[in-house]
C-alpha positions as CSV (number, residue, x, y, z in Angstrom):
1,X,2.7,32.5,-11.1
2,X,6.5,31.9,-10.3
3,X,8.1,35.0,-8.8
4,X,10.8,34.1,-11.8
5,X,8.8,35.1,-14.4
6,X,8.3,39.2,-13.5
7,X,12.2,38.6,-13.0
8,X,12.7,37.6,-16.5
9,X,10.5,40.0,-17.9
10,X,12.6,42.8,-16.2
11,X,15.5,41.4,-17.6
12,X,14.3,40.8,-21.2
13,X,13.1,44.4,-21.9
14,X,16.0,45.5,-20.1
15,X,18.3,43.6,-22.4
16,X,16.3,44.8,-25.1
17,X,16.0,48.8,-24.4
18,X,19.9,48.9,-23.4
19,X,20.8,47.0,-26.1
20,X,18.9,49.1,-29.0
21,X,20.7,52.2,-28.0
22,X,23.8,51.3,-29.9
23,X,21.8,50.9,-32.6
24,X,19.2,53.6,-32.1
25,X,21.0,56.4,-31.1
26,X,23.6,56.6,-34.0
27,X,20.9,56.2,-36.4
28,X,18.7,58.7,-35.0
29,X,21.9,61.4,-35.1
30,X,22.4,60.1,-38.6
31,X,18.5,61.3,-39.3
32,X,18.7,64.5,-37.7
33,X,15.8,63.6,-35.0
34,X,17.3,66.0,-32.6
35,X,15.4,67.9,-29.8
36,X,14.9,71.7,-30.2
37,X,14.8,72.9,-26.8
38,X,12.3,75.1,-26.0
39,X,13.4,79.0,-26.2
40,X,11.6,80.0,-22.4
41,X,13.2,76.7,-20.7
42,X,16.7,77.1,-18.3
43,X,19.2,79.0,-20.3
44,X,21.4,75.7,-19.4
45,X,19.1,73.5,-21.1
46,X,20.0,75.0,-24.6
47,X,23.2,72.6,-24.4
48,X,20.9,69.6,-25.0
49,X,19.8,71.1,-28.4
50,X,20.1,68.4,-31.0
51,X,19.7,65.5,-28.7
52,X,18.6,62.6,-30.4
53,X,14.2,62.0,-29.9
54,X,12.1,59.5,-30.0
55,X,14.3,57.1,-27.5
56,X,11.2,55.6,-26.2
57,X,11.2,53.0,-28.7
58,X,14.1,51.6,-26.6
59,X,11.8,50.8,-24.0
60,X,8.4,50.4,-26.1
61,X,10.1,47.6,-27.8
62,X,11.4,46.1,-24.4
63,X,8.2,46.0,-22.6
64,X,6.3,44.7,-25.8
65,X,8.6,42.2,-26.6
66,X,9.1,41.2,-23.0
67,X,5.4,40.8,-22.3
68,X,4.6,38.6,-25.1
69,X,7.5,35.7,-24.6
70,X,6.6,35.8,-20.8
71,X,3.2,35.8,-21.1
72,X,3.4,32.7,-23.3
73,X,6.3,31.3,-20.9
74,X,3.6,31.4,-18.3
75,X,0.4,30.2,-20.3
76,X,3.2,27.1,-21.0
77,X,3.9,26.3,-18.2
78,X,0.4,26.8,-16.5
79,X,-1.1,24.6,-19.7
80,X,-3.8,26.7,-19.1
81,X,-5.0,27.0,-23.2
82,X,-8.7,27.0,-22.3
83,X,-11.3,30.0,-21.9
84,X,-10.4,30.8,-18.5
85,X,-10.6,33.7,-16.3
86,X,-6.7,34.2,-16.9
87,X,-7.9,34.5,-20.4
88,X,-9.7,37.8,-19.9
89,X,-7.0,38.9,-18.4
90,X,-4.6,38.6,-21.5
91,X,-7.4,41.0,-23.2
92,X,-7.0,43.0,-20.4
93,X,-3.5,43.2,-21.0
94,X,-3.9,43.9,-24.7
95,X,-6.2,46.4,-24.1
96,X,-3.9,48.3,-21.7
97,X,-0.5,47.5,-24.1
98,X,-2.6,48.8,-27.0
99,X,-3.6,52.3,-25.0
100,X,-0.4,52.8,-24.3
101,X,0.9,52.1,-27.8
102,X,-1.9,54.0,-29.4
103,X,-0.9,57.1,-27.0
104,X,2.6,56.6,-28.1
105,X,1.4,57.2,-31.3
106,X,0.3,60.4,-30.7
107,X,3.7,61.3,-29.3
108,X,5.9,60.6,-32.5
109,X,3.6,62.4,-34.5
110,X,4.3,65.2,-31.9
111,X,8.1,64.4,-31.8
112,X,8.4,64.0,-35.9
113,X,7.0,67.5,-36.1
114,X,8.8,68.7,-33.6
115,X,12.6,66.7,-35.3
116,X,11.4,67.1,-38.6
117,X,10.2,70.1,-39.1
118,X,11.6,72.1,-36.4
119,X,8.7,73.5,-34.3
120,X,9.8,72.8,-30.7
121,X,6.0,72.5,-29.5
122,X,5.2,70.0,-31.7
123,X,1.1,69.2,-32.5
124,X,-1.1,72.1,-31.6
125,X,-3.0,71.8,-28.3
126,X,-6.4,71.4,-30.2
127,X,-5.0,69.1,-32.3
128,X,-3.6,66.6,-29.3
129,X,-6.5,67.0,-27.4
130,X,-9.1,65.1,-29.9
131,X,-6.3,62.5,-30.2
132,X,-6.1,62.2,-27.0
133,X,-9.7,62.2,-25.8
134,X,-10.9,59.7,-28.8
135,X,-8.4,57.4,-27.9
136,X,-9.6,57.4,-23.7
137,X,-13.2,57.1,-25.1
138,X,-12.1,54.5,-26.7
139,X,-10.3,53.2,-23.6
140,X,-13.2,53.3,-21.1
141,X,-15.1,51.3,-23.7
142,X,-12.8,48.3,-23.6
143,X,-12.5,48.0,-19.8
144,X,-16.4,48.3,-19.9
145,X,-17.1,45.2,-22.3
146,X,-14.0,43.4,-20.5
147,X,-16.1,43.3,-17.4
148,X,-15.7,46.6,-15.4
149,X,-18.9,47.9,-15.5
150,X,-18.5,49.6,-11.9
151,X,-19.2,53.4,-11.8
152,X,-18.4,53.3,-7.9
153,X,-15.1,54.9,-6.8
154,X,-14.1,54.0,-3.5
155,X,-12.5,57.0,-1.3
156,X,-10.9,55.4,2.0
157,X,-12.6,56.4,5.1
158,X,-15.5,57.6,4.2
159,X,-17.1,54.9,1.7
160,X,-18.5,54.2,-2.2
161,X,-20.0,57.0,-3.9
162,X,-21.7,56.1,-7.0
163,X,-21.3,58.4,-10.0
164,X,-24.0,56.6,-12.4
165,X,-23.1,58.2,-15.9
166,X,-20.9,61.1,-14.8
167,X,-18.6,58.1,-14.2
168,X,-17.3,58.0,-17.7
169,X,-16.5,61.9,-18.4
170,X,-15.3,62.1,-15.3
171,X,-12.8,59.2,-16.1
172,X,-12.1,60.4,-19.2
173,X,-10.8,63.9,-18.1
174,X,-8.4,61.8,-15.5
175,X,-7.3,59.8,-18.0
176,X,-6.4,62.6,-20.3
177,X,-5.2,64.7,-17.0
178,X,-2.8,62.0,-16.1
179,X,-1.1,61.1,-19.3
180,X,0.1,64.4,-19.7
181,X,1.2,64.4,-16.5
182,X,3.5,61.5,-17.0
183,X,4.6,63.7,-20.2
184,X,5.1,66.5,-18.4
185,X,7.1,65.0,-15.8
186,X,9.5,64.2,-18.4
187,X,11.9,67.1,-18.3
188,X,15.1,66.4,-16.7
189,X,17.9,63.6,-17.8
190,X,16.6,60.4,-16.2
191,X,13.4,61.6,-14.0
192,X,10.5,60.5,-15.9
193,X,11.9,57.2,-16.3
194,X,13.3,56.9,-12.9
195,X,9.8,57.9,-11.4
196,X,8.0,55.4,-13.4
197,X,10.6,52.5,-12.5
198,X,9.5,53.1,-9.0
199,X,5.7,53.7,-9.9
200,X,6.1,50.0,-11.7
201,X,7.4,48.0,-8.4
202,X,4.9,49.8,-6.3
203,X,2.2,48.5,-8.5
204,X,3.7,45.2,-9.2
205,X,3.3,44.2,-5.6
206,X,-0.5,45.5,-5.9
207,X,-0.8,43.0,-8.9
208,X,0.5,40.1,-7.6
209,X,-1.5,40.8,-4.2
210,X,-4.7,41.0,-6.8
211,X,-3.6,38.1,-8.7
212,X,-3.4,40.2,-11.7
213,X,-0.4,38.1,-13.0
214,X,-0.4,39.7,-16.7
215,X,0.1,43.0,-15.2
216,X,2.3,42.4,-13.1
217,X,4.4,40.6,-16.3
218,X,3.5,44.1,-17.5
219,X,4.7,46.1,-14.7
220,X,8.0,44.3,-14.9
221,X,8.6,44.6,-18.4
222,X,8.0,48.0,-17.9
223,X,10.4,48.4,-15.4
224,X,13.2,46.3,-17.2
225,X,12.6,48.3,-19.7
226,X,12.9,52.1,-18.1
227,X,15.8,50.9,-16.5
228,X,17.6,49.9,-19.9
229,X,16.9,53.6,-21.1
230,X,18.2,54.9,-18.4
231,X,21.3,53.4,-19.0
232,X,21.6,56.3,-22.3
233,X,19.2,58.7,-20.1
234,X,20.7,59.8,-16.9
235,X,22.7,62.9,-17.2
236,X,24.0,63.7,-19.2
237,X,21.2,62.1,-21.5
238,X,22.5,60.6,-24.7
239,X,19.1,60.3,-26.0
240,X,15.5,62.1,-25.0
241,X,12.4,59.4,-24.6
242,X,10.4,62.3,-26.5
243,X,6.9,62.7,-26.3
244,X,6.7,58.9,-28.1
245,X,8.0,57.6,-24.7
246,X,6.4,59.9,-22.3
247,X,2.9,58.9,-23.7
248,X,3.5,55.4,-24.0
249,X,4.6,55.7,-20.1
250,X,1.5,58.0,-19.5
251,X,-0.9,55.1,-21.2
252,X,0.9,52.5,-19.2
253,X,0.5,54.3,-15.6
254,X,-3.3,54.8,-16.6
255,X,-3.6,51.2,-17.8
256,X,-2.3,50.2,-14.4
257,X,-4.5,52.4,-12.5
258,X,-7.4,51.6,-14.0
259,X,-7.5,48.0,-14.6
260,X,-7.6,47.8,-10.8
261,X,-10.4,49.9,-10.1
262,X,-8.8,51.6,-7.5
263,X,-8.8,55.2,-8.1
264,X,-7.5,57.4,-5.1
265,X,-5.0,54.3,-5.0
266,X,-3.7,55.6,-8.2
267,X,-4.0,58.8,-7.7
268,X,-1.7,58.2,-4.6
269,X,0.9,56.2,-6.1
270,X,1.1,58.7,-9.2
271,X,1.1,61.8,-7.2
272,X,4.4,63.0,-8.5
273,X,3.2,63.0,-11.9
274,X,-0.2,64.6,-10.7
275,X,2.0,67.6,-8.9
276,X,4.1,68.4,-11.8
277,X,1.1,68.9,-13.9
278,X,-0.9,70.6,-11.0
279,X,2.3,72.7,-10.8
280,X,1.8,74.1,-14.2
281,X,-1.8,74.1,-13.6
282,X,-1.8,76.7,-10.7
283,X,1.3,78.7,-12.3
284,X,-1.0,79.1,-14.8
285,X,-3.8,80.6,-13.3
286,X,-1.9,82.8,-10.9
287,X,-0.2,84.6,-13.5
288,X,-3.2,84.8,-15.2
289,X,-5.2,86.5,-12.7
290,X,-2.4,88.3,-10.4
291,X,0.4,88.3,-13.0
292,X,2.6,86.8,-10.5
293,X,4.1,83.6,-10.5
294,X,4.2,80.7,-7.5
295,X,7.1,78.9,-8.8
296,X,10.4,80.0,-10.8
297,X,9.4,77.9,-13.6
298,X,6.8,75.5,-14.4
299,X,6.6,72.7,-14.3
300,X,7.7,72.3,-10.7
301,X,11.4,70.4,-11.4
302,X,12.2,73.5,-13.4
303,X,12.0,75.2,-9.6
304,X,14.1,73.2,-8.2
305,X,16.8,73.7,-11.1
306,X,16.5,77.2,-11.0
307,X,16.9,76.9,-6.7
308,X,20.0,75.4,-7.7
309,X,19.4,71.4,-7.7
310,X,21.3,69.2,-10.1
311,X,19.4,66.9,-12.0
312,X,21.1,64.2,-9.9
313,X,19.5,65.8,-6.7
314,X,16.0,66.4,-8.9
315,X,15.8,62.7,-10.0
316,X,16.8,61.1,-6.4
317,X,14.2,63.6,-4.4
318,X,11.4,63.0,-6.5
319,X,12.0,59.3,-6.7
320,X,12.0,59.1,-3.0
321,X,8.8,61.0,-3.1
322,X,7.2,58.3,-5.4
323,X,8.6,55.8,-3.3
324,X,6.9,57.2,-0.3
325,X,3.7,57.4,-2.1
326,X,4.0,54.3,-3.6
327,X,4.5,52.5,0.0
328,X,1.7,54.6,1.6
329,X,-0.7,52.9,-1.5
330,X,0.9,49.3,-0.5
331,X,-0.2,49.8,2.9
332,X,-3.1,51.8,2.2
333,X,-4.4,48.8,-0.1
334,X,-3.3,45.7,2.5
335,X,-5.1,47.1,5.4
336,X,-8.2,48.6,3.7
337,X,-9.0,48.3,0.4
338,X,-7.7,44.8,-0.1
């Protein structure tokens, strides 16, 4: 596939996320979808009360849009209309745009309780959960009648291990583990969405080493997309993605992941995600059992505000970190899993 294609799905759901926040933004204000910052966050963190939600559609509607006039920019060009291999791989793509959407889902719901009717944590835990796991049931499914009927996970080093049918739980508590993660990452102006831009390029050069040319369409539009956001997300934000963007973002990275069949690849290249969710994880269960706390704050960028880091500083270390891991995967994959 021409190199120019991934460009100009990076610049279309660019185009399209910046754009929308002139729009978007003064309408959402106008609605009253404001965040309610929650009461036990950074006392400097109650400024941002009444920050306009939901900004994720900025980028959602990027990354769709972007996707479906490059895809069918490519299939032109190709004149590749027949049942063909690349044709699995557009329901591969469907089925990893329609995770992510359906997971976005979930987070307006979360996001229009929390704007609407004013209860900062938004759906219940029990409540998100069945969502949540149905939906990755769901999800597992799919990849399985598209072809990926592997329950082998490879770990480097050391070889294939074969999980038979523990496979599928197992994947499904990963899946549900990571897309919080993403959402949980999102908690400073401009991180989430500066971590995933780097995530995206990481992964785009995995695709197009693969040959997965609709993901990497996807991976680009993703990007374009993130970046346009950010133009109305860095600090200070003019607009929160809310949870309707951090789960689309959390579908997306687990779509990536996934569709390779490459798992401590992923977990490599998303390990900033993975340690801010670990980070609440273990804060958790230390208090709980010593009543003493490992970090300042959970999750773990809430440390490093409280130790005196700018969001600024927050955003540009643990993009550096991401861009570390995400190297380490690109090398990791060329000279051993390839």
């Amino acid at each position: 596939m021409p190199y120019w294609i991934d460009l100009l799905a990076a610049g279309i759901a660019f185009a399209v996320a910046a754009l929308s926040g002139l729009y978007l933004i003064p309408l959402f204000k106008k609605l009253s979808f404001g965040a309610t910052i929650y009461e036990k966050g950074p006392a400097w963190q109650k400024s941002k009360n009444g920050t306009p939600l939901m900004g994720g559609f900025m980028f959602i509607a990027g990354t769709i849009i972007s996707c479906a006039v490059c895809y069918g920019v490519w299939r032109s060009i190709s004149r590749e209309i027949s049942l063909t291999p690349e044709t699995n791989g557009l329901y591969k793509l469907i089925a990893g745009i329609v995770f992510a959407i359906l997971n976005g889902v979930i987070g307006f719901i979360d996001d229009y309780i929390k704007a609407i009717k004013k209860r900062n944590l938004g759906l219940r835990a029990r409540e998100k959960t069945v969502m949540q796991i149905t939906i990755d049931c769901a999800f597992m499914a799919v990849l399985y009648l598209l072809g990926d009927t592997s329950t082998v996970i490879t770990f480097p080093f050391f070889g294939d291990i074969n999980f038979g049918i523990f496979y599928y739980p197992l994947m499904v508590v990963f899946l549900y583990y990571l897309t919080n993660a993403v959402n949980i990452t999102d908690g400073v102006d401009g991180l989430c969405g500066t971590v995933t831009v780097v995530f995206c390029a990481s992964y785009l050069m995995i695709f197009t080493s693969m040959g997965l040319w609709e993901y990497s369409i996807f991976a680009s539009a993703l990007a374009g997309g993130c970046m346009g956001f950010l133009v109305w997300n860095l600090n200070p934000a003019k607009i929160f993605m809310g949870d309707t963007g951090s789960m689309f973002l959390g579908g997306s990275v687990c779509a990536f992941g996934f569709i390779t069949h490459q798992h401590f690849l992923l977990i490599l290249i998303a390990l900033v995600y993975i340690l801010e969710a670990l980070s609440v994880v273990l804060q958790v269960i230390s208090f709980k059992t010593t009543g003493k706390r490992i970090f300042k704050m959970s999750p773990i960028h809430h440390h490093f505000e409280m130790c005196g880091f700018s969001e600024y500083k927050i955003v540009i270390t643990f993009s550096l970190v991401g861009l570390v891991c995400g190297v380490l995967g690109n090398v990791l994959y060329s000279i051993y899993l390839k």
